[in-house]
C-alpha positions as CSV (number, residue, x, y, z in Angstrom):
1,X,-0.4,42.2,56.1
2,X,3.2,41.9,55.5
3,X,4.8,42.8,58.5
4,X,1.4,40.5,60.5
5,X,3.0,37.2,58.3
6,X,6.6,38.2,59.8
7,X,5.2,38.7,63.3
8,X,3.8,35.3,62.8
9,X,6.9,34.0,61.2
10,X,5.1,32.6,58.4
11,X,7.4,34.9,56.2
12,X,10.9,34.6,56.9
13,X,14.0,36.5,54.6
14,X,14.1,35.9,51.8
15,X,10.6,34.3,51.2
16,X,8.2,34.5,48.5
17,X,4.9,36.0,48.6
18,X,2.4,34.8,46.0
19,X,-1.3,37.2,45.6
20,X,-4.0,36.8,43.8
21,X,-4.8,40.7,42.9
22,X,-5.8,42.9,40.6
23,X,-2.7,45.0,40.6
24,X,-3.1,47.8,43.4
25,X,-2.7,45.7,46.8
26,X,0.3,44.1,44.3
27,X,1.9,47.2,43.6
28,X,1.8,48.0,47.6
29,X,3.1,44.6,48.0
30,X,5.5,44.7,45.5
31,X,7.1,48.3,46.6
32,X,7.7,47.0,50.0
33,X,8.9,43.7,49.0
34,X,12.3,45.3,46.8
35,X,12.9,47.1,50.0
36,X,12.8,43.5,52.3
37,X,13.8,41.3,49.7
38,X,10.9,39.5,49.6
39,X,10.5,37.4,45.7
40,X,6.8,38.0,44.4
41,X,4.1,35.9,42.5
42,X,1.2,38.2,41.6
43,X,-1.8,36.2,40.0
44,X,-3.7,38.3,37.8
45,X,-6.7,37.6,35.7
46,X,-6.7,39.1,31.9
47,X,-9.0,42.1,32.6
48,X,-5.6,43.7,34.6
49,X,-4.4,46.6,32.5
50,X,-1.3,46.5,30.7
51,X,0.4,49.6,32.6
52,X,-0.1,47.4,35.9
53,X,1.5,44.4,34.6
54,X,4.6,46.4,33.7
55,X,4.7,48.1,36.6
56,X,4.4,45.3,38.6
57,X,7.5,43.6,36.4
58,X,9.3,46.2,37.2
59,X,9.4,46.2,40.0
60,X,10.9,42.5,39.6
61,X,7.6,40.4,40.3
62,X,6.9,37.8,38.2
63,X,3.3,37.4,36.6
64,X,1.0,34.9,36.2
65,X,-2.2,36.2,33.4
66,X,-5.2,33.8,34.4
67,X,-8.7,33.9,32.4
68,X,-11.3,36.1,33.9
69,X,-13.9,33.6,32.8
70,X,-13.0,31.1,35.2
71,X,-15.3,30.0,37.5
72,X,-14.6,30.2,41.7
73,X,-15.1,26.7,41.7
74,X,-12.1,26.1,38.7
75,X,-8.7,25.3,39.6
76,X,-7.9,27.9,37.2
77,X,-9.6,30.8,39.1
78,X,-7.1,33.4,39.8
79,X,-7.6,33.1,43.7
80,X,-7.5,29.2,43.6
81,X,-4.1,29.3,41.5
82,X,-2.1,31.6,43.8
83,X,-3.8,28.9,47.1
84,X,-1.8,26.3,45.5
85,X,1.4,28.2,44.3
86,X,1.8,29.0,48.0
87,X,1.3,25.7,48.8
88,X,4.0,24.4,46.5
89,X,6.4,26.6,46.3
90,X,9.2,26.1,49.5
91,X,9.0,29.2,51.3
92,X,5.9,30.5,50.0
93,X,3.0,32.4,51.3
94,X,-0.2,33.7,50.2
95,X,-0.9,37.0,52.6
96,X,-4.5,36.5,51.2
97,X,-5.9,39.9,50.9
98,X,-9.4,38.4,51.0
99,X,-9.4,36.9,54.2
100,X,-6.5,38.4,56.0
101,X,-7.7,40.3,58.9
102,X,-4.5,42.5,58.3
103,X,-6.6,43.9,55.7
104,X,-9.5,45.5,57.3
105,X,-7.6,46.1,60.2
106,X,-5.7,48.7,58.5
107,X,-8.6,50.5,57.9
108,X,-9.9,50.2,61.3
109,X,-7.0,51.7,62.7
110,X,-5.5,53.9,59.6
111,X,-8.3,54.8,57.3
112,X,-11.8,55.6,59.4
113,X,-9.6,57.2,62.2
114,X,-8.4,59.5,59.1
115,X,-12.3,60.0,57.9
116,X,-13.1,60.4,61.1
117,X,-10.7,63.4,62.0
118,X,-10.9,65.1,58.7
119,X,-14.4,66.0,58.8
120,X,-14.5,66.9,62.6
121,X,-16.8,63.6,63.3
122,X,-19.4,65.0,61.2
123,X,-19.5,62.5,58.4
124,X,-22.8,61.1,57.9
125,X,-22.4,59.0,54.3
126,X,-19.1,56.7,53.8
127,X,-19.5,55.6,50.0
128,X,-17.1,52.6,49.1
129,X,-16.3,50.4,46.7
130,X,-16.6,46.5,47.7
131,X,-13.4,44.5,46.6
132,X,-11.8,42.1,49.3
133,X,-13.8,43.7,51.7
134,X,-10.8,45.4,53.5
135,X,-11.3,48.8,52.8
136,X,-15.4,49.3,53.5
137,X,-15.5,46.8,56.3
138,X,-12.5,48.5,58.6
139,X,-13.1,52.2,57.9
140,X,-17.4,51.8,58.4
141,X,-16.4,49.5,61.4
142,X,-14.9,52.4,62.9
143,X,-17.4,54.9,62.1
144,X,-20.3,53.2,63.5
145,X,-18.3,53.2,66.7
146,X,-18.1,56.1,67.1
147,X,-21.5,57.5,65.6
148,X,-24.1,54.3,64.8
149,X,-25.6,57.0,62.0
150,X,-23.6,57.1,60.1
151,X,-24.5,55.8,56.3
152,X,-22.3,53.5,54.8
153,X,-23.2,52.9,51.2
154,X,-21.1,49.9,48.7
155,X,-20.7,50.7,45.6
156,X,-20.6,47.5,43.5
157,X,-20.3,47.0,39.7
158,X,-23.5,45.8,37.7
159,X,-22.4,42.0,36.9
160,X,-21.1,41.3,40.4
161,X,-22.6,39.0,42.8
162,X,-22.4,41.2,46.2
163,X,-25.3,43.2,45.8
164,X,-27.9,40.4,44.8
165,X,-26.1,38.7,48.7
166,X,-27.0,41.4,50.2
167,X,-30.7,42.0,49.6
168,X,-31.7,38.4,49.0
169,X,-29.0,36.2,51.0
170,X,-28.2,34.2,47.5
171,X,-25.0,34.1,45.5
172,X,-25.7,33.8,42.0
173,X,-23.1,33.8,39.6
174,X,-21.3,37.2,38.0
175,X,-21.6,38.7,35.1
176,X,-18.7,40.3,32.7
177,X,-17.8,44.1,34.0
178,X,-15.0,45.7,32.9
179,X,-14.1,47.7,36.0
180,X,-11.0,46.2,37.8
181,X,-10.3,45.5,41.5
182,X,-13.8,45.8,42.5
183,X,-16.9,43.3,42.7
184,X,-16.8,39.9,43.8
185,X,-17.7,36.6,42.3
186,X,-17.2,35.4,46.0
187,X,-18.0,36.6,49.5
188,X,-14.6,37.0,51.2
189,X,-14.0,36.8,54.5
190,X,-13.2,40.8,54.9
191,X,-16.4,41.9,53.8
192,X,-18.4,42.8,56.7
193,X,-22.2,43.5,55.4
194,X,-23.6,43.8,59.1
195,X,-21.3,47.2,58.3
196,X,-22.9,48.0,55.1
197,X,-26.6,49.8,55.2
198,X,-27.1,50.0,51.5
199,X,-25.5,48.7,48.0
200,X,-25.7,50.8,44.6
201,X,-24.6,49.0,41.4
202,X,-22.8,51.2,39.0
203,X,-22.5,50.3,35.2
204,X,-18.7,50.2,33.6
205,X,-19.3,53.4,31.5
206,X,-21.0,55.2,34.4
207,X,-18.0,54.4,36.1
208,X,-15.7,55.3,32.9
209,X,-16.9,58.5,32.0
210,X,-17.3,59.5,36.0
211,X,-13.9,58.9,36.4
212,X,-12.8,60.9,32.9
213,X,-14.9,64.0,34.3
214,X,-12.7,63.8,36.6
215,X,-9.4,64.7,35.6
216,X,-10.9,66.9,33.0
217,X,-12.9,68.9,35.1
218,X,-11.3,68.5,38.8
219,X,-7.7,67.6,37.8
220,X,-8.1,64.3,39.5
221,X,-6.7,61.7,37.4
222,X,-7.8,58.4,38.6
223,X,-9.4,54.6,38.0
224,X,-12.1,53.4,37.2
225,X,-13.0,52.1,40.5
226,X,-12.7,55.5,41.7
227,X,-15.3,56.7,39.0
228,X,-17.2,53.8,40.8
229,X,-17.1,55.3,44.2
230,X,-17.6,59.4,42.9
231,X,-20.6,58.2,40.7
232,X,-22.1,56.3,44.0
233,X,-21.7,59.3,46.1
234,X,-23.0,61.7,43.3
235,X,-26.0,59.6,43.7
236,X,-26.1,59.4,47.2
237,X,-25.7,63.2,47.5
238,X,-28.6,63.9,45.1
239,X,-30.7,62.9,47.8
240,X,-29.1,63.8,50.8
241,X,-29.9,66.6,52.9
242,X,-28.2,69.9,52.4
243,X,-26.1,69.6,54.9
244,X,-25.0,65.9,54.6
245,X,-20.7,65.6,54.7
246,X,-20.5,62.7,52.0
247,X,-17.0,60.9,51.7
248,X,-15.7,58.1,49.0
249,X,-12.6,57.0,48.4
250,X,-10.1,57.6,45.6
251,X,-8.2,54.4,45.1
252,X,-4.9,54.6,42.3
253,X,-4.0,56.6,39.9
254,X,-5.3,56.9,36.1
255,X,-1.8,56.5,34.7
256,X,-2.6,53.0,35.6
257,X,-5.3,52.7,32.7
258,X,-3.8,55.0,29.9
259,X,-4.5,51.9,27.2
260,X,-8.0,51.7,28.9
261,X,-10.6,54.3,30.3
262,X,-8.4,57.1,29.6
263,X,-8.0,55.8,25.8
264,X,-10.8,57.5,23.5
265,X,-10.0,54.4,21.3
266,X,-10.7,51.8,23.8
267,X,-13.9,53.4,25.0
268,X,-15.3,53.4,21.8
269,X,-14.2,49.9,21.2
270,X,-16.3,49.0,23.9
271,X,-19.2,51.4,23.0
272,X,-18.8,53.9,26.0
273,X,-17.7,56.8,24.4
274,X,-19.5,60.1,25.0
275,X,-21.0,60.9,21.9
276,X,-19.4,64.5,22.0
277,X,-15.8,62.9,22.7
278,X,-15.9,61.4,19.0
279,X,-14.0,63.7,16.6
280,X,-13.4,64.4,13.6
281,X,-9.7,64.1,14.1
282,X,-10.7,60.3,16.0
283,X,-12.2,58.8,12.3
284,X,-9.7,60.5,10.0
285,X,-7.0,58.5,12.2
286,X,-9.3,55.6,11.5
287,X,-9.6,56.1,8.5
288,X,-5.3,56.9,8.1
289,X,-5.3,53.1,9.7
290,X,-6.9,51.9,7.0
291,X,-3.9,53.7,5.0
292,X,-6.2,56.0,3.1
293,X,-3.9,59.2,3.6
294,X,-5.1,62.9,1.8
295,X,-5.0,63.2,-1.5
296,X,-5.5,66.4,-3.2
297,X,-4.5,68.7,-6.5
298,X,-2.6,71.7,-6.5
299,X,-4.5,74.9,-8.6
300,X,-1.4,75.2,-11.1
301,X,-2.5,71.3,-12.5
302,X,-4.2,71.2,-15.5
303,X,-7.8,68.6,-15.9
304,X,-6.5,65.8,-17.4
305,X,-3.6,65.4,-14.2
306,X,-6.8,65.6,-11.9
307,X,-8.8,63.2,-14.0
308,X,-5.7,61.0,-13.8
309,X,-5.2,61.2,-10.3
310,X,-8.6,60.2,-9.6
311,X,-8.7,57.2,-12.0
312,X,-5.2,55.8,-10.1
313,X,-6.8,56.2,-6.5
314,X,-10.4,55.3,-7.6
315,X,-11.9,58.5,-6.3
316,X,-14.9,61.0,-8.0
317,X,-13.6,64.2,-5.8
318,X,-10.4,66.1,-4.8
319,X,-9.9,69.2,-2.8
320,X,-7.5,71.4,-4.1
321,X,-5.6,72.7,-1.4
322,X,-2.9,75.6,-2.0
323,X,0.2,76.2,1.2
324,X,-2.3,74.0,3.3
325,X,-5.6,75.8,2.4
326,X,-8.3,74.6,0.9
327,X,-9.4,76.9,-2.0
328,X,-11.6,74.7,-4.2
329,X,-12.8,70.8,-4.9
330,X,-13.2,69.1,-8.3
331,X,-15.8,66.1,-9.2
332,X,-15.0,64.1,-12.0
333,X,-18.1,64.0,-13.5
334,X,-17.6,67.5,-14.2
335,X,-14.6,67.3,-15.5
336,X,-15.3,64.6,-18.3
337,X,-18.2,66.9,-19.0
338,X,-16.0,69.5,-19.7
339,X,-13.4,66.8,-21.4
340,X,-15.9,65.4,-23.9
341,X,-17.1,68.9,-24.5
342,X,-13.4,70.0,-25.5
343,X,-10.4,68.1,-25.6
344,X,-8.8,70.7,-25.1
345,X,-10.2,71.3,-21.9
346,X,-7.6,68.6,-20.8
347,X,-5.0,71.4,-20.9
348,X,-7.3,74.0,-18.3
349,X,-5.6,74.9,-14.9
350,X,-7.9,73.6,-12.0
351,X,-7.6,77.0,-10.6
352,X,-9.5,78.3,-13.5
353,X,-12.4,75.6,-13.2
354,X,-12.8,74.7,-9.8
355,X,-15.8,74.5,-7.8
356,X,-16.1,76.4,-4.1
357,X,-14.2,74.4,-1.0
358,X,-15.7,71.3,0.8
359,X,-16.8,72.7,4.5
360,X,-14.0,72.5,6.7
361,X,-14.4,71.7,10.3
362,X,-11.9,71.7,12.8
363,X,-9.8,68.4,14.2
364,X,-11.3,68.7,17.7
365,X,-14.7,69.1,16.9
366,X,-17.1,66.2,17.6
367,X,-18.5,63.8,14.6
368,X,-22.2,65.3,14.9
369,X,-21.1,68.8,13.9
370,X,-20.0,67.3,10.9
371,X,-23.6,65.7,10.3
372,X,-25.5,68.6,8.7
373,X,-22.9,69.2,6.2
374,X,-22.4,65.8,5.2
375,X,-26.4,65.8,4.7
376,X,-25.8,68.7,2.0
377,X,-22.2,67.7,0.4
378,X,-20.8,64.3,0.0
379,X,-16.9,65.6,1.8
380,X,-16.1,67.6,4.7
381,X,-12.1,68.6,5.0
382,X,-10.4,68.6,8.0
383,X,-8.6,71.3,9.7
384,X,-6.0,71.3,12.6
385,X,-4.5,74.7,13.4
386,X,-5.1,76.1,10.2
387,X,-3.6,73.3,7.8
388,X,-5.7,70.9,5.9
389,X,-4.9,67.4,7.0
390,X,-7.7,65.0,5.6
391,X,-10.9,64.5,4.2
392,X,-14.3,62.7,5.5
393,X,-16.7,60.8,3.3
394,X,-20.2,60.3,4.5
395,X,-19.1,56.5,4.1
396,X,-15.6,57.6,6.3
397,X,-17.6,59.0,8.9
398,X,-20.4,55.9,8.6
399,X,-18.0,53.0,8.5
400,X,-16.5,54.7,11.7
401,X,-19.3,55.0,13.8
């Protein structure tokens, strides 16, 4: 696109290029930018991912953060406010990834040729994702060239509009998804439907946890767009023929999304977490947060230090823990038992009236191996290569979930 716009001599040295994006076209038009001298404008909405913003800053752009709730038909819409930037600005242009024939061009010539060689012409799915358009449109234009059987299946986020065009012929208006660079509010120009054969909408945490399997089970480390794209060819291939060659597309790089999809935290901020991803280790950093840290008594204290301990913190039961072990627990209605029994039960090591160890469970293991002994015992200790490093409440595990 950029070298079309200096063909055309619409960009001239030392120009600015303004783009609305949603940070990977940017950081391709940002790299080869610093190497022209180009100055760039990047207008992004607030779903864009932190990593992307500083990357793209940088790499000396300047940003522009927009609401993702605007409307195509605001003046605030990310796409409408780089269209008048470029128009204001001296020596501005908008390349216009959306309706740029650059775009899809590149995939005509670049990307299906690619495919195409690869798999020794015997591709018969081509599963994409459906952004500007470039990408599908250009590759699955050259494919049905050269074999008119070939499948080409979108992959489009649930809550975009494209999919709903496709099969009815109306645009109605987008719903919230969290997946970025994909899914269009909008038909732009470089989407091609009379390319496309079939459209599958894929949820955000189908797209999420794809995209995690991933890297931890393929070493592919990638977006969530690309989870997009695997999880529409998985579903394509479950009913393909045996002998179908199925290709998608991987589209950046998960370092770009290290505060999002690739962040336990944020996935179960949003309610997408796999239930087995929880841990133990996850809620007692919650719970550390909330600057409730460990506390415990050592075996050499007598009762009335434990029975002091637990009136300053508010607390009915302490582990005792010896070099990092756990060895015992204490309740404190046992210990005033004992107290109003005997005063001078206030002078008794712990060690020599403790009660057996809370379970312990391991830092990695997942919150519902913890459920069974939490229906039995009101504590569970937490271990992480052999040292004690917090306790779990059924209400710490509860106010967590």
């Amino acid at each position: 696109m950029i070298e079309a716009a200096e063909r055309d001599g619409k960009l001239k040295p030392g120009g600015t290029i303004i783009e609305p994006t949603s940070g990977n076209t940017g950081i391709g038009i940002a790299l080869y930018a610093v190497r022209k001298g180009y100055k760039c404008i990047f207008v992004m909405t607030d779903k864009a991912s932190v990593e992307r913003i500083r990357y793209l800053k940088a790499l000396n752009a300047e940003i522009i953060i927009v609401s993702s709730a605007a409307k195509p038909s605001s003046p605030e819409y990310y796409y409408n406010t780089a269209l008048r930037l470029s128009q204001e600005l001296p020596g501005a242009i908008m390349l216009n990834q959306y309706e740029n024939p650059a775009n899809p061009l590149a995939h005509y010539q670049g990307t299906g040729p690619e495919i195409w060689d690869a798999t020794e012409g015997k591709i018969t799915h081509f599963v994409c994702g459906l952004g500007t358009g470039g990408t599908i449109s250009g590759t699955a234009k050259f494919l049905k060239e050269k074999n008119p059987g070939i499948r080409v299946i979108g992959a489009d986020p649930v809550g975009s509009s494209i999919k709903t065009y496709f099969e009815t012929g109306r645009l109605v208006e987008a719903l919230p998804y969290l997946v970025e660079g994909v899914g269009q509010e909008r038909i732009p120009g470089n989407l091609h439907l009379e390319y496309v054969d079939e459209i599958l909408n894929i949820s955000d945490k189908e797209s999420f946890i794809i995209a995690r399997r991933l890297a931890r089970e393929e070493g592919i480390f990638c977006g969530g767009s690309s989870g997009m794209n695997v999880a529409g060819a998985l579903r394509v291939a479950r009913n393909a023929p045996s002998d179908s060659i199925i290709v998608t597309i991987i589209c950046d790089t998960g370092e770009r999304y290290l505060t999002k999809h690739h962040s336990d935290e944020w996935l179960r901020e949003k309610q997408f977490l796999e239930p087995d991803r929880i841990t133990l280790g996850m809620a007692l950093e919650f719970k550390r947060r909330m600057g409730k840290e460990l506390i415990f008594a050592a075996p050499e204290q007598n009762i009335g230090e434990a029975l002091k301990l637990m009136e300053e913190k508010d607390i009915s039961q302490l582990p005792v823990i010896e070099n990092g072990a756990s060895i015992g627990s204490l309740r404190d209605s046992v210990l005033m038992s004992m107290a109003l029994d005997n005063r001078n039960a206030l002078e008794k090591s712990i060690r020599s009236i403790m009660e057996s160890s809370f379970p312990v469970l391991q830092e990695h293991e997942s919150v519902a191996h913890a459920i069974p002994h939490l229906k039995k015992v009101s504590a569970i200790l937490v271990e992480e290569y052999g040292r004690i490093i917090g306790l779990l409440t059924r209400y710490d595990v509860l106010e967590y979930l």
